[in-house]
DSSP file (Angstrom, degrees, kcal/mol; ACC not computed):
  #  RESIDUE AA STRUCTURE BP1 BP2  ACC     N-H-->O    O-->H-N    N-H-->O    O-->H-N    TCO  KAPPA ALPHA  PHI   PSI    X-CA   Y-CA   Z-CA
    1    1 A X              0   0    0      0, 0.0     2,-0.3     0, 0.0     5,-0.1   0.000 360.0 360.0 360.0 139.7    5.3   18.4   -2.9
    2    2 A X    >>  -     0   0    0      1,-0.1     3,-2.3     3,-0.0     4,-1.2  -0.565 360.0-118.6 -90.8 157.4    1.8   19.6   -2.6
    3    3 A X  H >> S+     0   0    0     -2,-0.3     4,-1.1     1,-0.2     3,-1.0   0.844 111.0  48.8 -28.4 -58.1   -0.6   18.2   -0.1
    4    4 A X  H 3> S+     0   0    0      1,-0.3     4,-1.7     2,-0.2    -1,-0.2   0.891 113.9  46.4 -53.8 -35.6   -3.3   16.9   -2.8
    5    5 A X  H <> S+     0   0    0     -3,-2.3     4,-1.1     1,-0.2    -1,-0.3   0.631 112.6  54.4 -96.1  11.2   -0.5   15.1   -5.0
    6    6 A X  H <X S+     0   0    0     -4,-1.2     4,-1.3    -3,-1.0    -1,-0.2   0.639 109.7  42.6-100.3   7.2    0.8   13.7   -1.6
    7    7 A X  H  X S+     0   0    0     -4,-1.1     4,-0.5    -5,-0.3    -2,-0.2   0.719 110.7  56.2-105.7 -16.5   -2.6   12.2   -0.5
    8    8 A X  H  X S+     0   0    0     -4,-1.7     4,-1.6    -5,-0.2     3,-0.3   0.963 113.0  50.3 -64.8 -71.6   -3.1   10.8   -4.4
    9    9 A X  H >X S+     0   0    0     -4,-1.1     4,-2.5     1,-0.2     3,-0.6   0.919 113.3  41.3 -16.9 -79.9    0.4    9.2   -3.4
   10   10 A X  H 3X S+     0   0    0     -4,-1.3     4,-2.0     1,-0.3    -1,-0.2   0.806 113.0  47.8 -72.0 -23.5   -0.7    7.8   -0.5
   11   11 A X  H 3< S+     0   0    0     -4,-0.5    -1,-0.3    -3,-0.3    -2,-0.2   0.951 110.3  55.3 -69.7 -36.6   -3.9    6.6   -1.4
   12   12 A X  H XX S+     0   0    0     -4,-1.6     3,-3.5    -3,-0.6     4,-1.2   0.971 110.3  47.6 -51.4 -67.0   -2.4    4.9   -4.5
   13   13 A X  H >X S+     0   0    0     -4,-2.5     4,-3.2     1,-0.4     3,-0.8   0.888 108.8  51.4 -54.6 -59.9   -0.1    3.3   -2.3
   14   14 A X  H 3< S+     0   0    0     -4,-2.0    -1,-0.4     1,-0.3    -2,-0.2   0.488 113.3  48.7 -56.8   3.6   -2.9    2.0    0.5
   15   15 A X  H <> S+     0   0    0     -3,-3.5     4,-0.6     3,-0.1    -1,-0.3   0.353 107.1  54.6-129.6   4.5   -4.8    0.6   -2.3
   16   16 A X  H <X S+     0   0    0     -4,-1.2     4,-3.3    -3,-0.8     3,-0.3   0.867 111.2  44.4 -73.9 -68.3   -1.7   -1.3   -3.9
   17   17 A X  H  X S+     0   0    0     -4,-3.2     4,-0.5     1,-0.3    -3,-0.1   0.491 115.0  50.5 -99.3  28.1   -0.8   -3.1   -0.7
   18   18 A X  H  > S+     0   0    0     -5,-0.3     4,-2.9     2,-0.1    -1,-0.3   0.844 109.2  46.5 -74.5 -31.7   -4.3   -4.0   -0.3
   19   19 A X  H  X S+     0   0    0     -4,-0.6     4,-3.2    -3,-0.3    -2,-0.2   0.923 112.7  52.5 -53.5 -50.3   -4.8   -5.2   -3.6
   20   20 A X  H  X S+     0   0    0     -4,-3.3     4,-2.9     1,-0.3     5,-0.2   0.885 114.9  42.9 -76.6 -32.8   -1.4   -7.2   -3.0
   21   21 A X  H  X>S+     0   0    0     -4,-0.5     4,-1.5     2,-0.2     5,-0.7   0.890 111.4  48.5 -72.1 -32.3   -2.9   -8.7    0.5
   22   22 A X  H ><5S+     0   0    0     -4,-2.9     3,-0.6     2,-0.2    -2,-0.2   0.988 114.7  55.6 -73.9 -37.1   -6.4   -9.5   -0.9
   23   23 A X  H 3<5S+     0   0    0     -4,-3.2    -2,-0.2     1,-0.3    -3,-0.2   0.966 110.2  43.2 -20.9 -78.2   -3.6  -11.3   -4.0
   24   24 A X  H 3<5S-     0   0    0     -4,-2.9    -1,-0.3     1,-0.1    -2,-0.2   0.832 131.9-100.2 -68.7 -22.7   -1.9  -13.5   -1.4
   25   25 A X  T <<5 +     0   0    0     -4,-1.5    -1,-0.1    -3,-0.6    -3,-0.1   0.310  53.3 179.7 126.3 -41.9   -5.3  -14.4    0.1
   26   26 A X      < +     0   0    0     -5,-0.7    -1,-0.2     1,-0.1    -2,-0.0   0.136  18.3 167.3   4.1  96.2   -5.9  -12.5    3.0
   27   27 A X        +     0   0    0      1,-0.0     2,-0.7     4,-0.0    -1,-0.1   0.476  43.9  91.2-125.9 -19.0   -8.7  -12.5    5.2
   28   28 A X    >>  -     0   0    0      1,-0.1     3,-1.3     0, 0.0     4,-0.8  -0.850  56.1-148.3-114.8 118.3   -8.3  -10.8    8.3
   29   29 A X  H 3> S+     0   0    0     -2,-0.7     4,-0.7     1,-0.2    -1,-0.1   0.541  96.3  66.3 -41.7 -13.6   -9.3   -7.1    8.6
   30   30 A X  H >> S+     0   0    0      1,-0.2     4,-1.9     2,-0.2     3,-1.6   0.928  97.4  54.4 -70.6 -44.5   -6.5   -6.7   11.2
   31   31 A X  H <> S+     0   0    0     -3,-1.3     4,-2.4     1,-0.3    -1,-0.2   0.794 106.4  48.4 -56.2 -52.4   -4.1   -7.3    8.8
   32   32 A X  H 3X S+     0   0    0     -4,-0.8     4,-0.8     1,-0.2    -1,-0.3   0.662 113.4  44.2 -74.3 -15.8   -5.2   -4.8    6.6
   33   33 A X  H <X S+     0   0    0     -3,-1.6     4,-3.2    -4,-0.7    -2,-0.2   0.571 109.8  55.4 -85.1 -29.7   -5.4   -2.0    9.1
   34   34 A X  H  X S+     0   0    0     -4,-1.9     4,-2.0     2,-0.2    -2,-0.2   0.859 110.5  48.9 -71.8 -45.0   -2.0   -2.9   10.7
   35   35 A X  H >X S+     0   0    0     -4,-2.4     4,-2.5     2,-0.2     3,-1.5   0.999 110.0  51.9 -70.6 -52.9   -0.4   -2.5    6.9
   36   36 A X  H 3X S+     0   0    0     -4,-0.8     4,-2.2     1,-0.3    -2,-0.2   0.908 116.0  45.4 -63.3 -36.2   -2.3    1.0    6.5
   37   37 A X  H 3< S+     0   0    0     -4,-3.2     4,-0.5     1,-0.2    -1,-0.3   0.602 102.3  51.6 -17.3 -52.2   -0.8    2.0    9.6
   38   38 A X  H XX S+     0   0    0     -4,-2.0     4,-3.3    -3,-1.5     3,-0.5   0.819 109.2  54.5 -81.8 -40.8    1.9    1.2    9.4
   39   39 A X  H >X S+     0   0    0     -4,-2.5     4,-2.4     1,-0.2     3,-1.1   0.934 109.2  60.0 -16.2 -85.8    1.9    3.4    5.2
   40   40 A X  H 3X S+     0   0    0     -4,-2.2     4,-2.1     1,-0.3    -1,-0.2   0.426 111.8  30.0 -51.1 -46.6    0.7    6.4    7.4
   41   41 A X  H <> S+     0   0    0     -3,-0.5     4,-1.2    -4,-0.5    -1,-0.3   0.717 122.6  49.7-129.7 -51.1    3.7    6.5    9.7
   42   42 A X  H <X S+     0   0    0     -4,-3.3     4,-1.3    -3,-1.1    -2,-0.2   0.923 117.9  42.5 -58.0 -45.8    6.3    5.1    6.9
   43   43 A X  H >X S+     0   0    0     -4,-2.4     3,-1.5     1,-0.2     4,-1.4   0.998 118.1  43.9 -80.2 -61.9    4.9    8.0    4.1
   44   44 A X  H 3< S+     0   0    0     -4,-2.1     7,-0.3     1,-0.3    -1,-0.2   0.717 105.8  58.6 -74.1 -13.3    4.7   10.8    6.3
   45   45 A X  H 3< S+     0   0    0     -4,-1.2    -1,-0.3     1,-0.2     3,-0.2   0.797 115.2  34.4 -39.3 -56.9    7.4   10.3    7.7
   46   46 A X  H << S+     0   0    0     -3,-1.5     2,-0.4    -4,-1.3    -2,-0.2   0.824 124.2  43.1 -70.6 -32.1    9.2   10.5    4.6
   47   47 A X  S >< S-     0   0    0     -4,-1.4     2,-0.8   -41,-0.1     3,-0.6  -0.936  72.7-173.3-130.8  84.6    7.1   13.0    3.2
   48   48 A X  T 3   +     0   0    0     -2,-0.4     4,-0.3     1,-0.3    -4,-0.1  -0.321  57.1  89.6-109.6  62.4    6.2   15.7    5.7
   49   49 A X  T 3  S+     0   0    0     -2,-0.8    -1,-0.3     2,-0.1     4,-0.2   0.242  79.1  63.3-134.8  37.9    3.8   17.9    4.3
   50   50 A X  S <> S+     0   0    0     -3,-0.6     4,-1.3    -6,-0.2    -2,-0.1   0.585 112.4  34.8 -42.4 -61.5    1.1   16.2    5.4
   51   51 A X  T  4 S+     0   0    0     -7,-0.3    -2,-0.1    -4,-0.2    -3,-0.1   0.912 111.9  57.8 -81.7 -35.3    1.9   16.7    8.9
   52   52 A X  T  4 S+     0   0    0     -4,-0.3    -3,-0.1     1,-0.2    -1,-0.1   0.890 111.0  43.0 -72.8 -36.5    3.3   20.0    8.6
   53   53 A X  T  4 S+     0   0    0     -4,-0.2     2,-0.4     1,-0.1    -1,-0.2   0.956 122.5  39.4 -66.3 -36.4   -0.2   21.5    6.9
   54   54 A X  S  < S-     0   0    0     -4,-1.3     2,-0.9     1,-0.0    -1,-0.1  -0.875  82.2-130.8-113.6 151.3   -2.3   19.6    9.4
   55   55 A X        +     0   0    0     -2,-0.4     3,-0.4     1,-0.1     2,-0.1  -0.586  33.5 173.6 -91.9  96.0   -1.7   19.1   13.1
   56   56 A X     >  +     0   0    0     -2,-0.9     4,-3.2     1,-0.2     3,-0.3  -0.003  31.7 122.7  19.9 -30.2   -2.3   15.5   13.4
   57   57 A X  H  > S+     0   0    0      1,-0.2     4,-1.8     2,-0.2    -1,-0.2   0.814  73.1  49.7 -40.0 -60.9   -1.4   14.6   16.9
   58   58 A X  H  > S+     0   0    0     -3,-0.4     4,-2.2     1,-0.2    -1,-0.2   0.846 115.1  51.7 -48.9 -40.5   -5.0   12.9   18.2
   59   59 A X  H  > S+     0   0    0     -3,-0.3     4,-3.4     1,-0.2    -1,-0.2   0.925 106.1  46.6 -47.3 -55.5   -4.8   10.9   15.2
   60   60 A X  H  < S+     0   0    0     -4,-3.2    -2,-0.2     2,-0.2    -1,-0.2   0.847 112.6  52.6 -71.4 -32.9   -1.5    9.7   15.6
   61   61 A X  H >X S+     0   0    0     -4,-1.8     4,-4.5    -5,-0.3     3,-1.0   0.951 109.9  50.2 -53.5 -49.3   -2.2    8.8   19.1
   62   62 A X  H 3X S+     0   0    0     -4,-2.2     4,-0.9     1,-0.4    -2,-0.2   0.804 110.2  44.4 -68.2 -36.3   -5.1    7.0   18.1
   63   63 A X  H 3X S+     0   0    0     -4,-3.4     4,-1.0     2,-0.2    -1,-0.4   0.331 112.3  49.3 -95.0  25.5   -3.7    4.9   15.4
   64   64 A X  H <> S+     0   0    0     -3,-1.0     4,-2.2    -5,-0.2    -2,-0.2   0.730 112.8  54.3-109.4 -47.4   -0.3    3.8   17.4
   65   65 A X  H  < S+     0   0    0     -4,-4.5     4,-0.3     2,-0.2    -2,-0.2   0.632 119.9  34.7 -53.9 -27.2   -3.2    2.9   20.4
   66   66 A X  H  X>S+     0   0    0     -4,-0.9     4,-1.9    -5,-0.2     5,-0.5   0.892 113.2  57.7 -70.2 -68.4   -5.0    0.7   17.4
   67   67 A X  H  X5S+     0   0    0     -4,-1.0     4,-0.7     1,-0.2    -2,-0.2   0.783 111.0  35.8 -18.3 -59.5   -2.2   -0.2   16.2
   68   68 A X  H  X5S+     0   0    0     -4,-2.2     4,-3.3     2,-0.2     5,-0.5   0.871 107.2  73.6 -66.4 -31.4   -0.7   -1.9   19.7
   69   69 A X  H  >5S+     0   0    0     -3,-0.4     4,-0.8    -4,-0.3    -2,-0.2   0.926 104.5  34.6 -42.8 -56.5   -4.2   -3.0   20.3
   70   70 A X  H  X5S+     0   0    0     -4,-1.9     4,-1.0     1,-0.2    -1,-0.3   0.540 112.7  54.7 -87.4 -12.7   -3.7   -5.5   17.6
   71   71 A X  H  X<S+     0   0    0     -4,-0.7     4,-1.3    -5,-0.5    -1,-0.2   0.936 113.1  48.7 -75.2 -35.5    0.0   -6.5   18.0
   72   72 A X  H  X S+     0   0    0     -4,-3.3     4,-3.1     2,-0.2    -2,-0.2   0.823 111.3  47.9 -84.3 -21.2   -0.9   -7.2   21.4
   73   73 A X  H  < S+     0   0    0     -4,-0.8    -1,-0.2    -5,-0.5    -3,-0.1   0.941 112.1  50.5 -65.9 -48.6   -3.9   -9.2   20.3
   74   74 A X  H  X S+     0   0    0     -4,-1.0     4,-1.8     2,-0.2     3,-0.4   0.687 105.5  55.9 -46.9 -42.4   -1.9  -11.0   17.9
   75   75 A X  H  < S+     0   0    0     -4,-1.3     6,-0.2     1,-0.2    -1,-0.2   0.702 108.1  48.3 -56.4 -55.0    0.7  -11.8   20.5
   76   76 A X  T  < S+     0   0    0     -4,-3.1     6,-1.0     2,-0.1    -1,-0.2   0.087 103.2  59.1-102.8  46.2   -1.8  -13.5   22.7
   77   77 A X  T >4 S+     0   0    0     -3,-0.4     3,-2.6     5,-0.2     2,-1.2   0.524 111.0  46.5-108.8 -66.8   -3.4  -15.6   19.9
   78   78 A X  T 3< S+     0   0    0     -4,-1.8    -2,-0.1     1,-0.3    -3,-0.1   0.289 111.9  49.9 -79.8  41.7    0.1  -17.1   19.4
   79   79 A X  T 3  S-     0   0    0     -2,-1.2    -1,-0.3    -5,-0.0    -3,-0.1   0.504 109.9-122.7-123.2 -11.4    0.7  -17.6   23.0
   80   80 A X  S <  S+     0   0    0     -3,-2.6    -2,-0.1     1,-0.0    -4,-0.1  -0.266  80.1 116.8  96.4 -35.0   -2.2  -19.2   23.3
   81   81 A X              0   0    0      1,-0.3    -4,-0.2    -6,-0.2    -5,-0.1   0.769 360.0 360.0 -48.7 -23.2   -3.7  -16.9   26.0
   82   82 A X              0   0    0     -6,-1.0    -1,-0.3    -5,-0.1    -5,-0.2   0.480 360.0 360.0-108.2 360.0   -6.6  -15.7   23.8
């Protein structure tokens, strides 16, 4: 697949299951960053020429380090701690 129609993919996709969280009601930016995150990692995964044209790495660090940021945030809001 080429690069362009796999980032028209993936943008289609991230603005589907935003649409579908701002649908159910959604309010919390976390929410919405945790879903595209989790896309990035799901699509390229599947679809690796994304990574393969660019190398990616700092990125990927950076959103798995956001990513946890907010699981762990999340974690201590239902634990109480926070």
């Amino acid at each position: 697949m080429k690069p362009f129609t796999s980032l028209l993919i993936f943008s289609a996709l991230v603005a589907f299951l935003s649409s579908m969280l701002c649908f159910v009601g959604e309010q919390r930016p976390d929410a919405y960053f945790s879903v595209a995150i989790l896309l990035y990692f799901i699509y390229t995964s599947i679809d690796t020429s994304i990574r393969r044209r660019s190398k990616m790495l700092y990125l990927d660090i950076a959103l798995i380090a956001l990513f946890l940021a907010i699981v762990t945030y999340r974690i201590l809001q239902v634990l109480g701690v926070v």
